[in-house]
C-alpha positions as CSV (number, residue, x, y, z in Angstrom):
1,X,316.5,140.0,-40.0
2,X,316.8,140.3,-36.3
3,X,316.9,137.1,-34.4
4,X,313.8,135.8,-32.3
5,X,313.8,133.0,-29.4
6,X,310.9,130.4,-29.3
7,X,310.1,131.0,-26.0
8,X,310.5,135.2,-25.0
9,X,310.9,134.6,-21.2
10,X,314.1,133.4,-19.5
11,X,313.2,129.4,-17.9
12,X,316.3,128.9,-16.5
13,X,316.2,128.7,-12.6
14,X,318.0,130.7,-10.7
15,X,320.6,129.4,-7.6
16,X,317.9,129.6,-5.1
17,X,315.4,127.5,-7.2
18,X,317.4,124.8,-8.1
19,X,318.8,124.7,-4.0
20,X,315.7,124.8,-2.9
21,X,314.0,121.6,-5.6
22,X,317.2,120.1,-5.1
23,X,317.0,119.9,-1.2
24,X,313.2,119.0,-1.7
25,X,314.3,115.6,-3.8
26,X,316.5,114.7,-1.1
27,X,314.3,115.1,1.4
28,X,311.4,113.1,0.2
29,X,313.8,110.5,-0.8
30,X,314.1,110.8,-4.5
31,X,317.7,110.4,-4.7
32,X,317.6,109.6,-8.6
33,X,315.1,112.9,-9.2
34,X,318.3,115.0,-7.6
35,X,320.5,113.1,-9.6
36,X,318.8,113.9,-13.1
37,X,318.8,117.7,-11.7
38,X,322.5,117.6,-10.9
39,X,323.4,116.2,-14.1
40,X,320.9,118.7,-16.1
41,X,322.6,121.7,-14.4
42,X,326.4,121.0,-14.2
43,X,326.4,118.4,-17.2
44,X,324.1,119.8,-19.5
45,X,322.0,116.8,-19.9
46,X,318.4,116.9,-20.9
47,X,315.9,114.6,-18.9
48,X,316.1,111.4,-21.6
49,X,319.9,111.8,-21.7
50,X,319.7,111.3,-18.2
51,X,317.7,108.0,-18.0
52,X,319.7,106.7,-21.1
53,X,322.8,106.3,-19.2
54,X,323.9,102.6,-18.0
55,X,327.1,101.3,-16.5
56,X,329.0,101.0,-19.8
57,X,328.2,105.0,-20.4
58,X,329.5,105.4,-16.5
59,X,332.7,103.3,-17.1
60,X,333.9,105.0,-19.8
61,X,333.3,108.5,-18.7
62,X,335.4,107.3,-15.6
63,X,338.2,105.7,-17.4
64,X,338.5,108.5,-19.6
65,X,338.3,111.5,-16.9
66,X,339.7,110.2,-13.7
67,X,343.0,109.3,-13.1
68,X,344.3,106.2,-12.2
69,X,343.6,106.0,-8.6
70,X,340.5,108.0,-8.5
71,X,339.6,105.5,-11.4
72,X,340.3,102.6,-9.1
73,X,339.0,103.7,-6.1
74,X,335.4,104.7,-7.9
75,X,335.1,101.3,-9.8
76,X,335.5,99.5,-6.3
77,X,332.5,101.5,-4.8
């Protein structure tokens, strides 16, 4: 049995697309809208993974990815 997609038609956007609503967040001023794109494009995150993260979720992402003195120098920002 041959295998079908839910949805037929491609939805991811392309560079340009993603550029362009990207650069349109940050230009109105919705700095947290651009962040839940960034991390849904180079993270993989969906849009309630996004909004579920808090500072312990940060923390240990950072202590387990950065070295030390990137680790330090992030945790004093």
């Amino acid at each position: 049995m041959k295998k079908q997609r839910a949805c037929p038609t491609d939805r991811i956007w392309s560079k340009d697309e993603f550029e362009r609503m990207h650069a349109l967040a940050i230009f109105q001023g919705r700095e947290g809208f651009a962040s839940v794109l960034l991390l849904g494009r180079f993270a993989g995150l969906r849009i309630h993974e996004c909004f579920r993260i808090d500072i312990a979720t940060t923390s240990k992402v950072i202590s387990a990815t950065l070295p030390p003195p990137l680790r330090w120098i992030s945790m004093a920002m």
